[in-house]
matplotlib code that plots the C-alpha trace (Angstrom):
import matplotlib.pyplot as plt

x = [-8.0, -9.1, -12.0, -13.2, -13.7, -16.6, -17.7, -21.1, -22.0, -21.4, -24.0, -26.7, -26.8, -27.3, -29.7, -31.9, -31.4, -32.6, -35.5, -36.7, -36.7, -37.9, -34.3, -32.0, -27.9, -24.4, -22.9, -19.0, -17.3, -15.9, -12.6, -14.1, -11.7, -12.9, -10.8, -8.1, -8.0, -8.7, -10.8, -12.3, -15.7, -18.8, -22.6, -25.6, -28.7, -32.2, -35.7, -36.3, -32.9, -31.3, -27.4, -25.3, -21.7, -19.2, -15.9, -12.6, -11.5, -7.9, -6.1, -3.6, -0.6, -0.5, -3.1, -1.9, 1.5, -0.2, -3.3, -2.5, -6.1, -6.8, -8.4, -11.4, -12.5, -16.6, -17.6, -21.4, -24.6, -27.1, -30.9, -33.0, -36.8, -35.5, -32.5, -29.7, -26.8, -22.9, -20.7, -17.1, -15.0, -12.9, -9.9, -11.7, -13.0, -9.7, -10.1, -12.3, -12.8, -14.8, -17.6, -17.6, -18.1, -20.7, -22.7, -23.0, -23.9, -27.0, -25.9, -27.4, -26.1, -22.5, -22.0, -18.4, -17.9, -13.8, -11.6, -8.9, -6.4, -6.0, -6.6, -5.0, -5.9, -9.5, -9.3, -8.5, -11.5, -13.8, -12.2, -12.3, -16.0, -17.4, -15.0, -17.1, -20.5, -19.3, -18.2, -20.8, -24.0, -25.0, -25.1, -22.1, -22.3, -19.2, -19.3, -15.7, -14.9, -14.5, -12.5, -10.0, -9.2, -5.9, -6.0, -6.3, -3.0, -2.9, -6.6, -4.9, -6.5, -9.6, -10.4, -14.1, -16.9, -20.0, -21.1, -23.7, -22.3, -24.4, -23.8, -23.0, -25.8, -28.9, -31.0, -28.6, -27.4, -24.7, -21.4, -22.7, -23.0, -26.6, -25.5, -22.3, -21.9, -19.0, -15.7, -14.3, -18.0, -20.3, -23.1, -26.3, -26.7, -30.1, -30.5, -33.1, -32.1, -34.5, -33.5, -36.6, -35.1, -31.4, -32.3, -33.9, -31.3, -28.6, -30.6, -31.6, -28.2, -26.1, -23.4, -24.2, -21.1, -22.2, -23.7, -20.8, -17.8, -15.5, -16.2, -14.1, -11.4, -11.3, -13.5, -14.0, -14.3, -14.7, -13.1, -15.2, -19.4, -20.2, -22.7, -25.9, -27.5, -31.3, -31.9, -34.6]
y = [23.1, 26.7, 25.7, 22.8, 25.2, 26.7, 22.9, 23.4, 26.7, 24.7, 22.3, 24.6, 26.6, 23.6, 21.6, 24.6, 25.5, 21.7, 21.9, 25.1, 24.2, 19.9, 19.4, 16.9, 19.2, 17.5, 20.5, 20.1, 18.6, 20.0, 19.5, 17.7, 17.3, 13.7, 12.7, 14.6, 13.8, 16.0, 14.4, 15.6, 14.9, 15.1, 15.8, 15.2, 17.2, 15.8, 18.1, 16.4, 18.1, 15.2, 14.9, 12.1, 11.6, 10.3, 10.7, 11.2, 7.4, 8.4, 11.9, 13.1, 13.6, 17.3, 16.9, 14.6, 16.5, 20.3, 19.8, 16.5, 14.9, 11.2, 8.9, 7.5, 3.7, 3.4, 2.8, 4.4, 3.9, 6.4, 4.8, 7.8, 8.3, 9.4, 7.1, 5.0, 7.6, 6.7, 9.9, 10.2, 13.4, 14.2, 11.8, 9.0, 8.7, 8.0, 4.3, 2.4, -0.5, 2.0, 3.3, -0.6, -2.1, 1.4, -0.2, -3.3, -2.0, -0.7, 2.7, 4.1, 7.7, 8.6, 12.1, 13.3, 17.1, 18.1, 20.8, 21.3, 24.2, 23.7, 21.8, 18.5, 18.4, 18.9, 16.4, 13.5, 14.2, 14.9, 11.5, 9.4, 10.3, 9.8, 6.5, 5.3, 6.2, 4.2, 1.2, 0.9, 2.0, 4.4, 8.5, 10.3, 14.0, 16.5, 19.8, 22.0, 25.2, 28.2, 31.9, 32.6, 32.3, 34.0, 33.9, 30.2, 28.3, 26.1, 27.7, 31.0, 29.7, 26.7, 25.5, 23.5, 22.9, 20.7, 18.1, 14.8, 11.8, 8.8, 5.6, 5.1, 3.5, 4.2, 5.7, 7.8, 11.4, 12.2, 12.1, 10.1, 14.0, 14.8, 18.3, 20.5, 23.9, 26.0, 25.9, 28.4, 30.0, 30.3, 29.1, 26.4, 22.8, 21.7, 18.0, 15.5, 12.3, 9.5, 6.3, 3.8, 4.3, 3.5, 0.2, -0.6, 0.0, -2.2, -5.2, -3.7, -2.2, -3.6, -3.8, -5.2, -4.0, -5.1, -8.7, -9.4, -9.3, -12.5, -13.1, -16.6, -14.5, -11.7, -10.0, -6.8, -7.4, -4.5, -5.9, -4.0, -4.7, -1.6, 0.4, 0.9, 4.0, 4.8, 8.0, 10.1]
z = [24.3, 24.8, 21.7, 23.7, 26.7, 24.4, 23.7, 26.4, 24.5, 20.9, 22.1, 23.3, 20.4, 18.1, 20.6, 20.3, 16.8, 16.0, 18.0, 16.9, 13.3, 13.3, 11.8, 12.4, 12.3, 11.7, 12.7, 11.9, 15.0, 17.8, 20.5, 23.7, 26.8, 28.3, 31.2, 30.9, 26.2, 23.8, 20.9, 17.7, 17.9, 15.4, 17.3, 15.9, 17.0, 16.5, 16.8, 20.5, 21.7, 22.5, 21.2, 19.8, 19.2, 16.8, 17.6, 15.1, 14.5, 12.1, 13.6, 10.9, 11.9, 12.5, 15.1, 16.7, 17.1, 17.3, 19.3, 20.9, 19.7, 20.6, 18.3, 19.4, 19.8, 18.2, 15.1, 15.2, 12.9, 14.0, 12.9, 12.7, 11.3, 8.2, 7.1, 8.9, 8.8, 9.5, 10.5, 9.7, 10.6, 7.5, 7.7, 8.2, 5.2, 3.4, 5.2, 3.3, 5.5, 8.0, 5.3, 4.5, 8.2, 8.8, 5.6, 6.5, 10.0, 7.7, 7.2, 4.0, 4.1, 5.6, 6.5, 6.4, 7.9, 7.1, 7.3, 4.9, 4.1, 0.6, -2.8, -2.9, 0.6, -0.3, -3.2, -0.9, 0.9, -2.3, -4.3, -1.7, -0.7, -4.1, -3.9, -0.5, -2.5, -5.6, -3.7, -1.2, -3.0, -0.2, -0.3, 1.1, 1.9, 2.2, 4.2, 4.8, 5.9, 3.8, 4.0, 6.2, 9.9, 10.5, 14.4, 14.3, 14.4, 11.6, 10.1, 8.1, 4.7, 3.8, 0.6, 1.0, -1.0, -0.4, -1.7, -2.3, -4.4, -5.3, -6.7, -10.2, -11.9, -14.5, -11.6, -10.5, -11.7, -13.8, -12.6, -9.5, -8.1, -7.0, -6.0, -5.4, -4.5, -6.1, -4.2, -1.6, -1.5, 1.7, 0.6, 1.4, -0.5, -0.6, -2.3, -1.6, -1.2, -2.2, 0.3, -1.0, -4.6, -2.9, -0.8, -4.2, -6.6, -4.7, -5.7, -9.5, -10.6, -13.5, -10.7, -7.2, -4.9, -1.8, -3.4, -5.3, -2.7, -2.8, 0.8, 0.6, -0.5, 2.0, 4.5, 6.9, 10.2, 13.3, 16.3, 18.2, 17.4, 15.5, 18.1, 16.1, 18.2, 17.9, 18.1, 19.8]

ax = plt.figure().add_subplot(projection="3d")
ax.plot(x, y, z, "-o")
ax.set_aspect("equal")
plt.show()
């Protein structure tokens, strides 16, 4: 709670930081104290300065019991000029049925921002993003912390790395990896993601994921409408 007291300052540096530059900034998430709850929430900053949310959907259990953080209740698509783009903050994306329902929402790249304290930690993350890439036939992009934070309860070590996964296809790279920077370094991943090529491929691939679902065997379903959020 004493982080999400520095939530207004958080935003203001990254409102301006986007504007000043044209960029659009998924800049980790943040604690935010709404009515009285503490939530874990991801921002999105666009080059008008405006601001959008996603919050944390799954809370692992140590946060829950540590920090007390709430789950929140909307699934988000965020359409922006340059690609519709889902959001999940870390844990979430170990629940497949969310990157599912945020693609057929449209989404075509799902951002995923985590923080974790070491390895096998990581590799859920890392295994399970390349998993949503596969399965859906959409980007997914990883982000973590790095180094120590020893004052931080709970933050002493990190292991990250980041990362862009692809689908597995012909016109894809190898490894279904289009970039990854080396683990536990500080460091800026630059990949450019071609989304023509991607809506394209999903009808062209040997496999068609998303085509070939046995929808008279099973289905996804939100039961709450999925919010789809144009930005500014």
């Amino acid at each position: 709670r004493r982080l999400a007291s520095m939530t207004d300052r958080y935003i203001d540096l990254f409102s301006r930081l986007a504007e000043a530059h044209g960029l659009y900034i998924i800049a980790g998430s943040h604690p935010e104290v709404r009515e009285g709850d503490l939530y874990n929430v991801a921002h999105l900053f666009t080059p008008t300065g405006s601001v959008y949310t996603q919050d944390a959907l799954h809370i692992p259990p140590i946060e829950r019991t540590d920090f007390d953080i709430e789950p929140g209740e909307d699934i988000k698509v965020f359409d922006t000029p340059l690609a519709r783009i889902g959001i999940q903050v870390g844990y979430d994306v170990e629940f497949p049925e969310l990157a599912r329902l945020q693609t057929l929402s449209g989404a075509e790249v799902i951002f995923i921002p985590y923080s974790t304290d070491e390895r096998k930690a990581f590799d859920r993350i890392r295994y399970t993003a390349q998993a949503r890439a596969v399965e859906n036939f959409v980007y997914t992009v990883i982000a973590g912390n790095v180094g120590n934070l020893p004052a931080a309860k709970n933050y002493l070590i990190n292991y990250g790395q980041a990362a862009v996964f692809t689908p597995s296809d012909f016109a894809f790279p190898p490894a279904a990896t289009a970039g990854a920077s080396e683990a536990n370094v500080e460091t800026v991943l630059i990949t450019d993601l071609d989304i023509t090529s991607l809506v394209q491929q999903r009808d062209l691939a040997t496999v068609r994921h998303l085509y070939d679902r046995r929808s008279d065997l099973y289905d996804v379903r939100a039961k709450r409408a999925v919010k789809i959020v144009r930005t500014e």
